[in-house]
C-alpha positions in Angstrom: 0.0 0.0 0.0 3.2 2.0 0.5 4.0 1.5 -2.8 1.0 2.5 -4.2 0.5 5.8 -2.5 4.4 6.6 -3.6 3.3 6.2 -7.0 0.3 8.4 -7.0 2.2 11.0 -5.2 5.0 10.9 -8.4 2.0 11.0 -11.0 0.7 14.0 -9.2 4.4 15.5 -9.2 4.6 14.9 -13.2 1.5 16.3 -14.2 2.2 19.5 -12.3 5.6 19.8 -13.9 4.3 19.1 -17.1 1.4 22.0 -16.7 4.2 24.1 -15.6 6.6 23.7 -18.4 4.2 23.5 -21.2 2.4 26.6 -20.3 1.9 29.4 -22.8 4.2 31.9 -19.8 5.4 35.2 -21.2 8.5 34.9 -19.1 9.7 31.6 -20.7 10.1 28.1 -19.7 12.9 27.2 -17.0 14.9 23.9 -16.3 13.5 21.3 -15.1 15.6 18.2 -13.3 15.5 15.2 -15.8 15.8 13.1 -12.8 12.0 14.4 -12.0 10.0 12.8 -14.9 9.5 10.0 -16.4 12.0 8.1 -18.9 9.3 8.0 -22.3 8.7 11.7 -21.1 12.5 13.2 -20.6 13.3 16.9 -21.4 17.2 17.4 -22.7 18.0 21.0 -20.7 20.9 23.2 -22.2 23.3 25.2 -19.5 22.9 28.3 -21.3 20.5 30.8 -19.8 20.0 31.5 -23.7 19.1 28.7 -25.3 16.3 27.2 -25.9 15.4 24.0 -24.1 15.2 20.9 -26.8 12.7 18.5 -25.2 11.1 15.4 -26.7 7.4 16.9 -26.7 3.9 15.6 -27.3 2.4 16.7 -30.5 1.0 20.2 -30.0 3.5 20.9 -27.4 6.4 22.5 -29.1 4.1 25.2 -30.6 3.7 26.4 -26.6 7.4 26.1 -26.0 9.2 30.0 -25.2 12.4 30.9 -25.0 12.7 32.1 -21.1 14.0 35.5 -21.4 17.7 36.6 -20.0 16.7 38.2 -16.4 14.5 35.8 -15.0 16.3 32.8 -15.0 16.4 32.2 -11.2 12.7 33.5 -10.8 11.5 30.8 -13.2 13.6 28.0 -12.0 12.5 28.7 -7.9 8.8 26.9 -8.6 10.9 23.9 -9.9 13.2 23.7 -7.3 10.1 23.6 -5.1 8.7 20.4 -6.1 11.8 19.2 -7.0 12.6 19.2 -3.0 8.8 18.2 -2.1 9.3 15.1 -4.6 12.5 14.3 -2.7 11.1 14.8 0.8 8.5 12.6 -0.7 11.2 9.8 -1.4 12.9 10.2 1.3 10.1 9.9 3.7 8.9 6.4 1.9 12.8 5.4 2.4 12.7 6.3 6.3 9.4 4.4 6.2 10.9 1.5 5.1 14.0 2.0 7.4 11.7 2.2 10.5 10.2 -0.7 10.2 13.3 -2.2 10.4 14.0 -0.8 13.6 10.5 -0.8 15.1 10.2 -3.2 18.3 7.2 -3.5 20.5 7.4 -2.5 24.2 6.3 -5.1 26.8 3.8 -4.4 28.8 4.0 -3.6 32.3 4.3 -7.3 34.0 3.6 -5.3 37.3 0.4 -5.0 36.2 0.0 -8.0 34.3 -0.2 -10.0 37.1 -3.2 -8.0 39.2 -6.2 -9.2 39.3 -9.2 -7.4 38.3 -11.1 -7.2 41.2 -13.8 -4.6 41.7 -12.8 -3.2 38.1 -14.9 -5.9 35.9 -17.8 -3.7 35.4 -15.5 -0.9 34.0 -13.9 -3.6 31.7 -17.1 -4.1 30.5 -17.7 -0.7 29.3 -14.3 -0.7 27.7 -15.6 -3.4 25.8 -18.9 -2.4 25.0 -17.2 0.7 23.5 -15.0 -1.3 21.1 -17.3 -3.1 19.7 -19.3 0.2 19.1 -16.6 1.6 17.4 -15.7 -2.1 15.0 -19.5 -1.9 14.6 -20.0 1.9 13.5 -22.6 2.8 16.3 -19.8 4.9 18.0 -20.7 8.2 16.8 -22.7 10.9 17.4 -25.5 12.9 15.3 -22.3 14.5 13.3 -20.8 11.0 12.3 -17.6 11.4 14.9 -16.2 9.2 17.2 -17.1 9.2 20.8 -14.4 9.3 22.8 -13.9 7.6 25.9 -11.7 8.7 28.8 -10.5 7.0 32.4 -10.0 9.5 35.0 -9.5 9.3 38.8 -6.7 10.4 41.5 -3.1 9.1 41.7 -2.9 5.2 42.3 -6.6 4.9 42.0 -5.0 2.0 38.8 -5.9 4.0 35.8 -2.7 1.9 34.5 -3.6 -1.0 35.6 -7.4 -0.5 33.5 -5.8 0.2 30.4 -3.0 -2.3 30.8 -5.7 -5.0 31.6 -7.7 -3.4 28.9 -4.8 -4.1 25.9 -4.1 -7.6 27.3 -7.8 -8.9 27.1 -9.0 -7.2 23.8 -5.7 -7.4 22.2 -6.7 -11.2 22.1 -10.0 -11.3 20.4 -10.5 -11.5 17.2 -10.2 -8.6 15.1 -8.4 -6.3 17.7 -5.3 -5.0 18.3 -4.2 -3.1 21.3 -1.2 -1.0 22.3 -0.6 0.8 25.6 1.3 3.9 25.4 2.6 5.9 28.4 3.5 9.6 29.0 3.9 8.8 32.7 6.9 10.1 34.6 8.7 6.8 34.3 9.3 7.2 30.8 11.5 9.8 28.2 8.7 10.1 25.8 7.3 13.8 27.6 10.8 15.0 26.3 10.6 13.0 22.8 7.3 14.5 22.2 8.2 18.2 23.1 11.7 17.5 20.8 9.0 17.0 17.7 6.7 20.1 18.8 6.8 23.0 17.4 4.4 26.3 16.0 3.7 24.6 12.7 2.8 21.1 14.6 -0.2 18.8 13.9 0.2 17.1 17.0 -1.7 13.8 16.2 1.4 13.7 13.7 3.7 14.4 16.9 2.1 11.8 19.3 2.6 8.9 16.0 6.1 10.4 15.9 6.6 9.5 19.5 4.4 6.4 19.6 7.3 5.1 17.1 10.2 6.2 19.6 8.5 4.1 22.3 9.0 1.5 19.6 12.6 1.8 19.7 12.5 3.6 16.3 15.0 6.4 16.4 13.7 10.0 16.3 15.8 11.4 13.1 13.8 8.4 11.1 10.2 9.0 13.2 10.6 12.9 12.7 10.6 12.7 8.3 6.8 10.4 9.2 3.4 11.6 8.9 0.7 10.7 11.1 -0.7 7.8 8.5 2.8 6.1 8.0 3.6 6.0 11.6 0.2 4.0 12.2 0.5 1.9 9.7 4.3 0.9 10.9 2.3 0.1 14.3 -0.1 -1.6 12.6 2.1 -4.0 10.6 4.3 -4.6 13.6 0.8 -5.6 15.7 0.1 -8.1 12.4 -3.2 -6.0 11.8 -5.0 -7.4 8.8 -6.6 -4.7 6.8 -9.9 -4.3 8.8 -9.0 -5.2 12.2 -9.4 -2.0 15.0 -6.2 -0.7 16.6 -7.0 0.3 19.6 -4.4 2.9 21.4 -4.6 3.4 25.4 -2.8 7.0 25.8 -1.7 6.5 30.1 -0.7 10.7 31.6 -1.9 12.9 29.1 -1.9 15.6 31.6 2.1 15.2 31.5 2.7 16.9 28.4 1.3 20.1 29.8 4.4 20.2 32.4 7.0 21.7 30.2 7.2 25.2 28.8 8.3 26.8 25.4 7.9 30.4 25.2 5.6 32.0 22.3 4.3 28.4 22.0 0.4 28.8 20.1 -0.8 25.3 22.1 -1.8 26.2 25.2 -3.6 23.3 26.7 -1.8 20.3 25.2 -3.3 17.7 26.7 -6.7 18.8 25.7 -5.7 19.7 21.6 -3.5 16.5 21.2 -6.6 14.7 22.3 -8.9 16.7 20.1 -6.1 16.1 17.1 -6.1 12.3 17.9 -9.6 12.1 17.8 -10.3 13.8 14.4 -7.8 11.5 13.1 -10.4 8.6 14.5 -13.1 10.1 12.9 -11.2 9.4 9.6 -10.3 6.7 10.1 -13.7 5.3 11.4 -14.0 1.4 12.7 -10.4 1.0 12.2 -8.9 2.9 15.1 -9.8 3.9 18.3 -8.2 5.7 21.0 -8.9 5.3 25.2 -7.2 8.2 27.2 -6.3 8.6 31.2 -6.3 11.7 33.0 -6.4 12.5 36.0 -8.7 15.7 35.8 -12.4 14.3 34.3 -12.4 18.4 33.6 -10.2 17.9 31.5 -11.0 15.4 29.6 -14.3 17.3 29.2 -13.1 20.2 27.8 -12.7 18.2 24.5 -16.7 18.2 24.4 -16.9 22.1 25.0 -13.9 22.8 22.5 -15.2 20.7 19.5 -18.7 19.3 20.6 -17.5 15.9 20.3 -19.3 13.4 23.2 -17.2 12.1 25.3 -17.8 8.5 27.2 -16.5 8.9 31.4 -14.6 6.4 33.0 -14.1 7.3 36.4 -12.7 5.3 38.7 -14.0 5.5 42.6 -12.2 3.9 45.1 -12.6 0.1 45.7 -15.2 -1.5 48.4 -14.0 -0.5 51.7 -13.7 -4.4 52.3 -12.2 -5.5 49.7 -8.7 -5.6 52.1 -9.8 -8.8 53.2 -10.0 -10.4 49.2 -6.6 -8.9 48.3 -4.1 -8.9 51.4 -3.0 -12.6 52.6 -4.1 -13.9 55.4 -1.4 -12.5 57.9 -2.4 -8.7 57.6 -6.3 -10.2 57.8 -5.4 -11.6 61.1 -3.6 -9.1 62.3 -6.2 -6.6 62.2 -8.7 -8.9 63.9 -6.0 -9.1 66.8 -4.2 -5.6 66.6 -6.9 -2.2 66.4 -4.3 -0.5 65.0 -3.0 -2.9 61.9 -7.0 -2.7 61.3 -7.2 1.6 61.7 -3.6 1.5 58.8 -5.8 -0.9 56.9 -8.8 1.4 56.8 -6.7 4.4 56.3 -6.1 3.3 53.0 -9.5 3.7 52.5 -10.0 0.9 48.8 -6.9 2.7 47.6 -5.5 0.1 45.2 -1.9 1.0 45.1 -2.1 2.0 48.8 -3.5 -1.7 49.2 -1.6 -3.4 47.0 2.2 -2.1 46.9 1.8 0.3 50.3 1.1 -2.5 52.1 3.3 -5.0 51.1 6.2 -2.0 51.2 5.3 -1.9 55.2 5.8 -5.7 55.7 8.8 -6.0 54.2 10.1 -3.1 55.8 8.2 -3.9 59.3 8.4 -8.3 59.1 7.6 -8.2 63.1 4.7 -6.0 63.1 2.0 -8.0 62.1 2.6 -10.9 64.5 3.9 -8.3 67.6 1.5 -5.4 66.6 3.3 -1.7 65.6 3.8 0.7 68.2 3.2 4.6 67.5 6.9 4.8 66.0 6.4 1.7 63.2 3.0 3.2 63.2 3.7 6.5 61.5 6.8 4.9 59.2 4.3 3.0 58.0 1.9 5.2 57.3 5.4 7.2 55.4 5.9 4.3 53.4 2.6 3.7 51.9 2.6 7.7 51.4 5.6 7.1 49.2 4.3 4.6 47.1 0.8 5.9 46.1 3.1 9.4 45.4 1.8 11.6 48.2 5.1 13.0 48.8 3.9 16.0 47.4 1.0 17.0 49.5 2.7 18.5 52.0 2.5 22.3 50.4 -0.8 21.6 49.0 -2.2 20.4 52.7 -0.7 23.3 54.5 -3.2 25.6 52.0 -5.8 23.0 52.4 -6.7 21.6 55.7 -7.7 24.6 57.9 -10.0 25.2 54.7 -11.3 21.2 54.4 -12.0 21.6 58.2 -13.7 24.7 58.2 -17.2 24.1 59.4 -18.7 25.4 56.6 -15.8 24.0 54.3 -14.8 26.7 52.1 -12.8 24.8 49.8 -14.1 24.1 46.3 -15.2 20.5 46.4 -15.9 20.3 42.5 -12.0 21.8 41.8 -10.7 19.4 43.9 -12.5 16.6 42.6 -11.4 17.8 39.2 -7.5 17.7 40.1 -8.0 14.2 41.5 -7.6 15.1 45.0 -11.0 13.7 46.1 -11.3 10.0 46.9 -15.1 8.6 45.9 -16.6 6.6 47.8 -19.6 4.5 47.7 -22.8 6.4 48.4 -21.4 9.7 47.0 -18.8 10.3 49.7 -16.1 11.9 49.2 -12.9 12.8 51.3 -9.3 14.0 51.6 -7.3 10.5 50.8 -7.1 9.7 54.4 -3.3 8.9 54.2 -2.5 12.1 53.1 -3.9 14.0 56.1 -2.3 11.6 58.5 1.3 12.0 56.9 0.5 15.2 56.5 -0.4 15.7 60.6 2.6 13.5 61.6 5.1 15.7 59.5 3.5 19.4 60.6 2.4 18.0 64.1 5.1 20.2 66.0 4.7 23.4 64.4 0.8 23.8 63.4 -1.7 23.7 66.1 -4.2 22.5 64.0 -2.0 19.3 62.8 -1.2 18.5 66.6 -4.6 17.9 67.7 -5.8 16.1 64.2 -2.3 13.7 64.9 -4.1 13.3 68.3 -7.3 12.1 67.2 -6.0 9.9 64.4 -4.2 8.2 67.9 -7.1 7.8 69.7 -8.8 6.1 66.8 -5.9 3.8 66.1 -6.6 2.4 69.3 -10.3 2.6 69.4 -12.1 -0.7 70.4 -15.7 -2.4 70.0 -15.7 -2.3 74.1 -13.8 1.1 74.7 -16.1 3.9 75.0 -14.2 6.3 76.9 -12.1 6.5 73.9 -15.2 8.2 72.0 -14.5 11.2 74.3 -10.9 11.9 73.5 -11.6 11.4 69.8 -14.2 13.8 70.2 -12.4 16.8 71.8 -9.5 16.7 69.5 -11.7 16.8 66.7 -13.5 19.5 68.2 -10.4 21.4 68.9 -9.3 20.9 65.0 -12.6 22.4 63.7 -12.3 25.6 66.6 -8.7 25.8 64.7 -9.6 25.8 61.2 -12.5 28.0 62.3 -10.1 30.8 63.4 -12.2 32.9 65.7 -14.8 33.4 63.4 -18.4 33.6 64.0 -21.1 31.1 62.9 -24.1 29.3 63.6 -23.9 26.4 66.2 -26.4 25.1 63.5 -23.1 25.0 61.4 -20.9 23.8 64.3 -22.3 20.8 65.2 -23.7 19.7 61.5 -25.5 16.6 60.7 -27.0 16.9 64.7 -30.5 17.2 66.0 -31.2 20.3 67.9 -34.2 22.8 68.2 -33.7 25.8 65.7 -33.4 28.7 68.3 -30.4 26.8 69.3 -30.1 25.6 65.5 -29.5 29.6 64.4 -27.7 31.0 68.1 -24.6 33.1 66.6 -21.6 32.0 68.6 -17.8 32.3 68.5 -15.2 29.2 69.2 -12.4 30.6 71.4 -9.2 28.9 71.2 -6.4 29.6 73.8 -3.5 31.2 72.0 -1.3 28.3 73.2 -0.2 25.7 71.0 -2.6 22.9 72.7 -6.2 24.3 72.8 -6.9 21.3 75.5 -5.9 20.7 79.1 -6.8 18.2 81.2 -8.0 18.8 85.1 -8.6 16.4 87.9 -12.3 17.2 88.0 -15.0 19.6 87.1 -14.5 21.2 90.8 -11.0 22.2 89.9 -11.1 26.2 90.9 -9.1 26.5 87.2 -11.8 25.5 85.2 -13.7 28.9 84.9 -10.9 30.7 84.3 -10.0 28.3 81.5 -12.6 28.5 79.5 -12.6 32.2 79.3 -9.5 31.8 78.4 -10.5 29.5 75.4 -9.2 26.0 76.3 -11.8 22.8 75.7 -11.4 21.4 79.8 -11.3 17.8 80.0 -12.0 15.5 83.1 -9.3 12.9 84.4 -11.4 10.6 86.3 -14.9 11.9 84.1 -16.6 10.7 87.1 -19.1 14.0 86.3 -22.7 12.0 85.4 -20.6 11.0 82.2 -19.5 14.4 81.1 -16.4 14.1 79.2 -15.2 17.4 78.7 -16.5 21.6 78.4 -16.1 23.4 75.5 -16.3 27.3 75.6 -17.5 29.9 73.1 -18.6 33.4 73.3 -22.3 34.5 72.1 -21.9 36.9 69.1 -23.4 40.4 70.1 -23.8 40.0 74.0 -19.8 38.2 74.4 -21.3 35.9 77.2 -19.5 32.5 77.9 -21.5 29.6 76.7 -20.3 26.4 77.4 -21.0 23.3 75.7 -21.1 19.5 78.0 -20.1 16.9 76.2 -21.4 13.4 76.7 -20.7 10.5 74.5 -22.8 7.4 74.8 -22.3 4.3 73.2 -25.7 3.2 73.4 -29.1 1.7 71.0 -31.1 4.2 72.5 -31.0 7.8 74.8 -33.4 6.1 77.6 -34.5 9.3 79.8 -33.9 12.8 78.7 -34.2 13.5 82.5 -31.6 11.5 83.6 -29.2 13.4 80.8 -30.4 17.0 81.8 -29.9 15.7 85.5 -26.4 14.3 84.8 -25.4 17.6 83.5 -27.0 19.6 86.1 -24.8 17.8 88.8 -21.6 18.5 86.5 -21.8 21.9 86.0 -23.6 22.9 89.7 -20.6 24.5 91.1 -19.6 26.1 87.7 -23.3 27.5 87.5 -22.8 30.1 89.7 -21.0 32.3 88.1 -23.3 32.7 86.1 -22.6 30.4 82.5 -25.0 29.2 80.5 -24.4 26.0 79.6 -26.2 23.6 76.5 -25.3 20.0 76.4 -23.7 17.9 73.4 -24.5 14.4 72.9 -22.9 11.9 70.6 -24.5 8.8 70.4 -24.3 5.8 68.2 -27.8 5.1 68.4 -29.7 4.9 65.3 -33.1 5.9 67.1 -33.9 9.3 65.2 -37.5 9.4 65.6 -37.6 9.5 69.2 -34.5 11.7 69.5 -36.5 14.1 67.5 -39.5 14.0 69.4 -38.5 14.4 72.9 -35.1 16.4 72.3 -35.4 19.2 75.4 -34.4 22.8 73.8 -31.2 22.8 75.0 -29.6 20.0 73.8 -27.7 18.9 70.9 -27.5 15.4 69.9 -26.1 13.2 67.5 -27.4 9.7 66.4 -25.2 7.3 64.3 -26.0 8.5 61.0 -25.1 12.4 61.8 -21.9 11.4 63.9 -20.6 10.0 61.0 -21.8 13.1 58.9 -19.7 15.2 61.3 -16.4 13.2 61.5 -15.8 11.0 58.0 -14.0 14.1 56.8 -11.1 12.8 58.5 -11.6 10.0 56.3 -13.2 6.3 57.5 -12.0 5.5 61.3 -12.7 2.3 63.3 -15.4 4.9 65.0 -17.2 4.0 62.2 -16.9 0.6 61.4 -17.1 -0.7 64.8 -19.3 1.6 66.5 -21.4 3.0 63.9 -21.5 -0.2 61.4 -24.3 -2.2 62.4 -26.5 1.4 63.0 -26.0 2.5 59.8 -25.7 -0.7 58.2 -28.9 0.1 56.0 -27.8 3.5 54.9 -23.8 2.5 54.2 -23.9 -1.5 54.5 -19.8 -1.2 53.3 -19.3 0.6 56.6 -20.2 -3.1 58.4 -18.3 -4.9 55.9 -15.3 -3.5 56.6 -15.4 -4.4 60.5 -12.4 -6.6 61.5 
């Protein structure tokens, strides 16, 4: 077929030199290269500006022949020399053709990838192959005959490589198909090979080809003199593609060839155009290639719809079921966790993470082979915790968190969920939720822990949930207050509704709407600890703005006070906290009374107190019927409203599980 296309390419050259020199010109002929034309169709050129050219011409011709006058010699011959050098690029390019394929070699695939298993992807498989056959079958266009394009998005280590590596290996085999997985991923040269080939004049589908070559060990002076066609059909002939078999290409980090810079350069969102270019060349081709694409921003990939109209087919990918740790780590970590709470809280931290799952994991125990059987203390803890950070590439968050978490645990969270879901910093979850990847806000809380307030407590409460038992409920209070203290932090003094404060709660709405402001001590620990609520400190303590905990909580069940300051009138209010680990709040009385007998000695000077109750009870009718005025409380359901945005905790699955297990039945599955 390379042959054939060479040939037409030389007829077209030869008719256009023949138009040219046997046109009636008033300026004269010029030379024209023998070499150029045909043998039954040769011109004998004379040197001499002067003379007049002798050639063997068709009847008719010689009556159009002119002598080409003294002074434009040059001007007459430049049109000449034009194709002559397009007719040699021409040859040269066939040449380089033909010298590629002798250096073209197939990558291997990934064999890291090879070997994992395809659990909890098999439905997205399915749409990969649903799509194919769309595209072999014709169906895969839209109302103006393009090709739908299809794209895999999701946030670092999520396995958008491992989809499209699984997805060349199984449709590669059928019939018909042939797949190749290309990768601009940071462990390859080809961000620099394609930038080498870009420039102003670029067609960048013709740039990707030229790279897809260098991947296949063809070397860039030969790929650079190839067009876009030649370079896939060198791929195709190295795949053995008969002449109406698909080839289907799986582009891995387009994003990536945004990262480099080239001033005056007229492509200003590469990822987006060299997807857009790619795509028309689909459309072209029609059922006989197809193109997948994996980016990280879905936004992104989007912006090929608004930029050209062209429909494109999501692939995101959420996070895996919360229990699927039990299907894919062996035995010895699934003990483990049953027997050590905190194995099962760095299980659950990983939150259906593949690569956290997967390679973190595995990373730990062969860095830590004792902890599994002895159990990891806080130390092994938190290198753990470092080394699966490492190997899902979180190393990086540290700048971005330090922006980010006063803002993700604002009350009100100020932070853009839909831009952070877009840069695939969100983690989905089933049931819509969506979080901070859980991992990143410990390592992030470990490494900032001595210099940020805000970190301290939130490495705190991470603690307390690490060791955070089915039978330990006075660990709920701990948890609680440092939580507390890391939403007065991110809060910063400012006012808001306690409505807003204590979200997802039950409460009446004069208390719902009461303006208040958290204090926070200006120390770097916002809590402190006293003997007892009788301590003659504890007043003076909460003016100051520190959450007062009890040592022996022997105070009707009162864990701990926490004090703000009523906007407009700046009177202390002070909020008892109570946490109950109970099916059901029997008597309101006894609750009211219980804090009555807390607070006695502190009610005369004059505080006004309201009480804070966080149950795991799932009993929200009743709640809401006979909640006194003053009281907040929380059933299961809104207690984990209020806390999963530090990601999923053993609070959860072991307290809250079997409560919610109708609302988030994963919850449950995930228990040890």
């Amino acid at each position: 077929s390379s042959h054939h296309r060479f040939s037409r390419s030389v007829d077209y050259q030869t008719r256009l030199l023949y138009n040219l020199a046997y046109s009636d010109r008033p300026t004269g002929a010029c030379r024209i290269a023998p070499a150029l034309l045909p043998h039954s169709h040769s011109l004998t050129c004379v040197t001499e500006q002067n003379r007049r050219y002798r050639p063997s011409l068709p009847l008719g011709a010689r009556e159009m022949h002119r002598r080409p006058a003294a002074d434009d010699g040059q001007q007459a011959q430049e049109p000449y020399n034009k194709v002559r050098r397009i007719t040699a690029a021409k040859e040269s390019k066939w040449q380089r053709g033909d010298e590629a394929k002798r250096h073209i070699e197939l990558p291997g695939l990934l064999q890291h990838y090879e070997k994992q298993s395809l659990f909890g992807r098999q439905e997205v498989m399915d749409t990969i192959e649903r799509y194919i056959d769309n595209v072999r079958n014709g169906t895969n266009t839209d109302q103006n005959n393009r090709q739908k394009m299809m794209s895999c998005s999701g946030m670092k280590g999520i396995g958008r490589t491992s989809v499209l590596v699984k997805a060349v290996m199984l449709l590669g085999a059928k019939p018909h198909i042939k797949a190749h997985y290309f990768s601009f991923t940071n462990g390859t040269n080809l961000v620099n090979v394609f930038w080498r080939f870009l420039s102003n004049d670029s067609c960048l589908a013709e740039v990707f080809a030229r790279t897809l070559l260098v991947q296949c060990s063809v070397p860039e002076k030969i790929a650079s003199a190839l067009d876009f066609e030649c370079c896939i059909e060198l791929l195709r002939s190295a795949l053995g593609c008969d002449v109406d078999d698909t080839l289907l290409i799986c582009v891995d980090g387009i994003a990536n060839v945004k990262y480099h810079c080239m001033p005056g350069l007229k492509h200003k969102n590469l990822p987006v155009q060299t997807m857009s270019s790619l795509m028309r060349e689909a459309d072209r081709a029609k059922t006989k290639l197809a193109f997948i694409f994996a980016h990280i921003q879905q936004s992104a990939l989007n912006e090929v719809t608004s930029e050209s109209g062209r429909v494109v087919i999501p692939l995101p990918l959420p996070a895996l079921p919360l229990d699927s740790w039990k299907q894919l780590l062996s035995l010895e970590w699934v003990t483990a966790a049953k027997r050590h709470p905190a194995i099962h809280h760095l299980i659950l931290s990983c939150c259906g993470h593949p690569r956290a799952l997967v390679d973190g994991l595995s990373a730990v125990q062969l860095d830590q082979p004792t902890m599994l059987g002895d159990g990891p203390n806080d130390y092994f803890l938190r290198e753990a915790r470092k080394t699966i950070a490492q190997h899902c590439k979180f190393y990086d968050q540290h700048s971005f968190m330090d922006e980010t978490a006063s803002k993700w645990f604002h009350p009100n969270c100020v932070l853009d969920l839909a831009t952070l879901s877009r840069d695939g910093q969100l983690l989905e979850l089933p049931g819509g939720v969506q979080m901070l990847h859980p991992i990143v806000l410990l390592c992030w809380a470990q490494q900032r822990s001595r210099s940020l307030p805000l970190a301290n407590h939130l490495n705190q409460a991470y603690a307390v949930d690490a060791g955070l038992g089915p039978n330990t409920e006075k660990s709920l209070g701990p948890l609680m207050c440092h939580y507390e203290a890391v939403l007065r932090l991110a809060l910063n003094k400012q006012a808001t509704s306690l409505g807003s404060f204590y979200h997802g709660a039950e409460m009446h709405s004069a208390l719902h709407a009461k303006q208040v402001v958290a204090t926070v001590s200006g120390t770097f620990d916002v809590v402190v600890e006293v003997e007892n609520f009788k301590d003659k400190r504890v007043t003076e303590l909460l003016q100051i703005g520190y959450i007062v905990v009890s040592e022996d909580r022997v105070e009707g069940g009162v864990e701990y006070l926490a004090p703000y300051v009523e906007e407009g009138t700046k009177k202390l209010l002070v909020a008892a906290v109570q946490c109950k680990s109970v099916t059901r709040v029997k008597s309101w009385d006894n609750v009211i009374a219980e804090l009555n007998a807390a607070t006695k000695h502190l009610q005369s000077a004059n505080m006004e107190f309201f009480s804070v109750i966080y149950t795991t009870t799932s009993d929200q009718v009743t709640i809401q019927k006979e909640l006194p005025e003053d009281v907040v409380c929380y059933t299961a359901s809104g207690l984990f409203s209020f806390t999963k945005k530090l990601g999923i905790l053993r609070l959860h699955v072991m307290k809250l599980g079997t409560a919610l297990k109708r609302q988030h039945p994963w919850l449950q599955a995930a228990k040890a």
